[in-house]
Each structure stands twice: as C-alpha cells, then as structure tokens.
C-alpha positions, 0 to 999 in steps of 0.5 A, a space after each residue: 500500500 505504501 509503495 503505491 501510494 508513494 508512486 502516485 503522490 510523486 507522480 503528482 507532484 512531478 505533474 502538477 509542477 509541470 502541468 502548464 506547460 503540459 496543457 499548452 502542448 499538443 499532449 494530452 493529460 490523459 494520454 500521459 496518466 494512462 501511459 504512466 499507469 501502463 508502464 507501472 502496472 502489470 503489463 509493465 514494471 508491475 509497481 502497483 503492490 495492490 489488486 485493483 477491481 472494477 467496483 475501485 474504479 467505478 467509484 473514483 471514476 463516478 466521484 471524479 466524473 460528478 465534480 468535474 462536471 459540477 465545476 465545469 458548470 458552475 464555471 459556464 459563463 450564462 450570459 454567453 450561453 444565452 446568446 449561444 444555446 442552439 449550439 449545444 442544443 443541436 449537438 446535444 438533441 441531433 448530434 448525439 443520437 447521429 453519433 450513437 447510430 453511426 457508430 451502431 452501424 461501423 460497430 455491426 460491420 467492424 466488431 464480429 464478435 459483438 450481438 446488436 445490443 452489444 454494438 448498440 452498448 458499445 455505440 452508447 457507450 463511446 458517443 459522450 464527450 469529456 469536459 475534462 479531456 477539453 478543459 484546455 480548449 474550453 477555458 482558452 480565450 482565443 477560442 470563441 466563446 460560442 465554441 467554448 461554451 458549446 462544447 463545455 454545455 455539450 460534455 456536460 449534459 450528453 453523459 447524462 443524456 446518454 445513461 437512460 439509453 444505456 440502461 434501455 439497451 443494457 436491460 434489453 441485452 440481460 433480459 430485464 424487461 421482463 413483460 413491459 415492452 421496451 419502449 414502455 421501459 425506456 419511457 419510465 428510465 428516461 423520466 426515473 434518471 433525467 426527473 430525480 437527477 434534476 430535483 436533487 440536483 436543482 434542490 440541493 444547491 439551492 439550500 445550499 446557496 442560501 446556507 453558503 450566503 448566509 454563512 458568508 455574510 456572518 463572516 464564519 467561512 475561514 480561508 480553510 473551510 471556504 474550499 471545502 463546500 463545493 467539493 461536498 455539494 457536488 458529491 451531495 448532490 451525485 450521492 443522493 440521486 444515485 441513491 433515489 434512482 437518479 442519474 448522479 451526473 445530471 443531478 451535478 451538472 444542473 447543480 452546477 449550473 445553479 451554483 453558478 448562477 446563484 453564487 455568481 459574485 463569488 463562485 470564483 472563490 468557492 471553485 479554485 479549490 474544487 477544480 483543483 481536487 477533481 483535477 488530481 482525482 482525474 490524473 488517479 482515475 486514469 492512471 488506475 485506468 492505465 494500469 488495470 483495465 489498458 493492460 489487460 486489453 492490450 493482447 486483445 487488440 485487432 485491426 478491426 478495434 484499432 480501426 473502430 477507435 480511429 473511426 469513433 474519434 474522426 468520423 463518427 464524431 465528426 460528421 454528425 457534428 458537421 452535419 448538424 451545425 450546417 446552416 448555423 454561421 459557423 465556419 468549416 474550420 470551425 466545424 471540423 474544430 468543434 468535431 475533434 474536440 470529442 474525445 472519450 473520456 471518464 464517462 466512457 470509463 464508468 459506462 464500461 465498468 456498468 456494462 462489464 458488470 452487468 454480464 452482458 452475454 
C-alpha cells in the first residue's frame, strides 16, 4: 500500500509542477496518466503492490466524473450561453443520437464478435464527450466563446443524456424487461434518471446557496473551510440521486449550473479549490485506468478495434457534428474544430465498468 501510494503522490507532484506547460502542448493529460499507469502496472514494471477491481474504479471514476462536471458548470459563463444555446442544443438533441447510430452501424460491420445490443452498448457507450479531456480548449480565450461554451454545455449534459439509453439497451441485452415492452421501459428510465437527477440536483444547491450566503455574510467561512463546500455539494448532490434512482451526473451538472448562477459574485472563490481536487482525482482515475483495465486489453487488440477507435474519434464524431451545425454561421474550420474536440473520456470509463458488470452475454 505504501509503495503505491508513494508512486502516485510523486507522480503528482512531478505533474502538477509541470502541468502548464503540459496543457499548452499538443499532449494530452490523459494520454500521459494512462501511459504512466501502463508502464507501472502489470503489463509493465508491475509497481502497483495492490489488486485493483472494477467496483475501485467505478467509484473514483463516478466521484471524479460528478465534480468535474459540477465545476465545469458552475464555471459556464450564462450570459454567453444565452446568446449561444442552439449550439449545444443541436449537438446535444441531433448530434448525439447521429453519433450513437453511426457508430451502431461501423460497430455491426467492424466488431464480429459483438450481438446488436452489444454494438448498440458499445455505440452508447463511446458517443459522450469529456469536459475534462477539453478543459484546455474550453477555458482558452482565443477560442470563441460560442465554441467554448458549446462544447463545455455539450460534455456536460450528453453523459447524462446518454445513461437512460444505456440502461434501455443494457436491460434489453440481460433480459430485464421482463413483460413491459421496451419502449414502455425506456419511457419510465428516461423520466426515473433525467426527473430525480434534476430535483436533487436543482434542490440541493439551492439550500445550499442560501446556507453558503448566509454563512458568508456572518463572516464564519475561514480561508480553510471556504474550499471545502463545493467539493461536498457536488458529491451531495451525485450521492443522493444515485441513491433515489437518479442519474448522479445530471443531478451535478444542473447543480452546477445553479451554483453558478446563484453564487455568481463569488463562485470564483468557492471553485479554485474544487477544480483543483477533481483535477488530481482525474490524473488517479486514469492512471488506475492505465494500469488495470489498458493492460489487460492490450493482447486483445485487432485491426478491426484499432480501426473502430480511429473511426469513433474522426468520423463518427465528426460528421454528425458537421452535419448538424450546417446552416448555423459557423465556419468549416470551425466545424471540423468543434468535431475533434470529442474525445472519450471518464464517462466512457464508468459506462464500461456498468456494462462489464452487468454480464452482458
């Protein structure tokens, strides 16, 4: 245990003195965490002293998820976004279903080995962008704002969005509907996960703000204690939806939002420390992914995967996003700029391991 977690603070600290120059490269974060996490696990130098499991990574992957997205949102800058909304709006209601079909129709003449609900999963699965992986595109000023906004909004929500239609086609792929129809599920799933995630989310930063605005103009938040809310607001707010049978990650986006529009003059203050802590839950998250889920899967690489995920992170993103922002004033380049900053990330990462534990045939 000591010997890991002397790995990885170290690694840490390397990075994070680094990071700057990192983020201006052509590198991306992600890219050198798993790298790191291949070289050091099993596959590799086999360093890491301990047993990592799917439910390990499924947590800190889930938790690091929700407060990126929380952060994300409470960030947006809304007087923009209004001036910008059908940018997502159309990538989010006519992009993402364009993607998770394109991807459902290279997947059947691609992947043999998979059935139609496993392709379908495997469509679902990769079609969600990650704030995270984009953070540099999204918090640069030479891009403009409607770009920048847009894809911020965009990651945001199509995880969310994404998770009722991975859970219709998991429930179909195990045989868990049972007698009700599927499209009868999908009614019920679509209303369970988008309605409860909303209410939480929406419920539990508006008490929260008050509470926070109330403690600050009594002056009782310390330079200390300032940083510690917001991290355990969009854990509260992922935490309790999961329990009532919502989507955790809806519920942090939109309390996000809430929070940045509620504590718009100092939300500033209550992020810096947040952002930082969902930053190095992303460098564990994907070292762990690096060392125990890419290790295992190297052997089992072939030209027909390797041609599915050049495909997934060009084309398959890249037309639907093309296609659907025709007609909007925005520039081929930026079109073409807007589809290759898609790339897969912890979403895709959390929805594996659902799938990978739900024993898919």
């Amino acid at each position: 245990m000591y010997q890991t977690l002397a790995i990885l603070a170290l690694f840490i600290l390397v990075y994070s003195s680094i990071a700057g120059r990192i983020e201006r490269s052509w590198i991306s974060g992600s890219i050198v965490f798993t790298i790191f996490g291949l070289i050091i696990g099993p596959v590799g130098l086999n360093l890491l002293s301990f047993e990592t499991d799917r439910e390990t990574i499924k947590a800190l992957a889930e938790l690091t998820l929700a407060l990126v997205l929380f952060t994300d949102a409470a960030g947006a800058d809304i007087a923009v976004l209004r001036k910008t909304k059908a940018l997502p709006i159309r990538l989010l209601l006519i992009g993402l279903p364009l993607t998770i079909l394109l991807g459902f129709g290279v997947g059947m003449l691609l992947v043999e080995k998979l059935s139609v609900l496993g392709v379908a999963l495997l469509a679902t699965l990769l079609a969600p962008t990650d704030a995270a992986l984009g953070k540099g595109v999204v918090t640069n000023e030479a891009v403009p704002d409607a770009v920048r906004q847009g894809l911020n909004v965009e990651s945001g929500l199509n995880d969310g969005i994404c998770v009722p239609i991975l859970f219709v086609f998991l429930a179909l792929a195990t045989g868990k509907t049972g007698e009700e129809s599927p499209w009868h599920l999908a009614l019920v799933l679509v209303a369970e996960e988008i309605g409860i995630g909303l209410a939480v989310g929406l419920v539990l930063t508006a008490v929260a703000a008050l509470l926070l605005k109330f403690a600050k103009g009594q002056d009782w938040l310390t330079h200390t204690w300032i940083q510690v809310p917001v991290v355990a607001l969009a854990l509260s707010c992922f935490a309790v939806a999961q329990w009532l049978g919502g989507s955790g990650f809806i519920a942090a986006f939109s309390g996000g939002m809430l929070f940045g529009i509620l504590a718009k003059q100092a939300r500033n203050e209550f992020l810096r420390a947040a952002e930082g802590t969902g930053d190095t839950l992303s460098l564990i998250t994907w070292v762990i992914f690096g060392a125990a889920v890419v290790g295992q899967a190297v052997g089992h690489f072939n030209w027909q995967i390797w041609l599915y995920a050049v495909l997934s992170l060009t084309l398959i993103r890249m037309l639907p996003v093309f296609l659907v922002l025709t007609g909007m004033g925005v520039s081929t380049e930026g079109k073409l700029f807007m589809g290759w900053f898609g790339p897969r990330g912890l979403a895709s990462i959390v929805f594996a391991v659902i799938v990978v534990n739900a024993n898919v045939p």
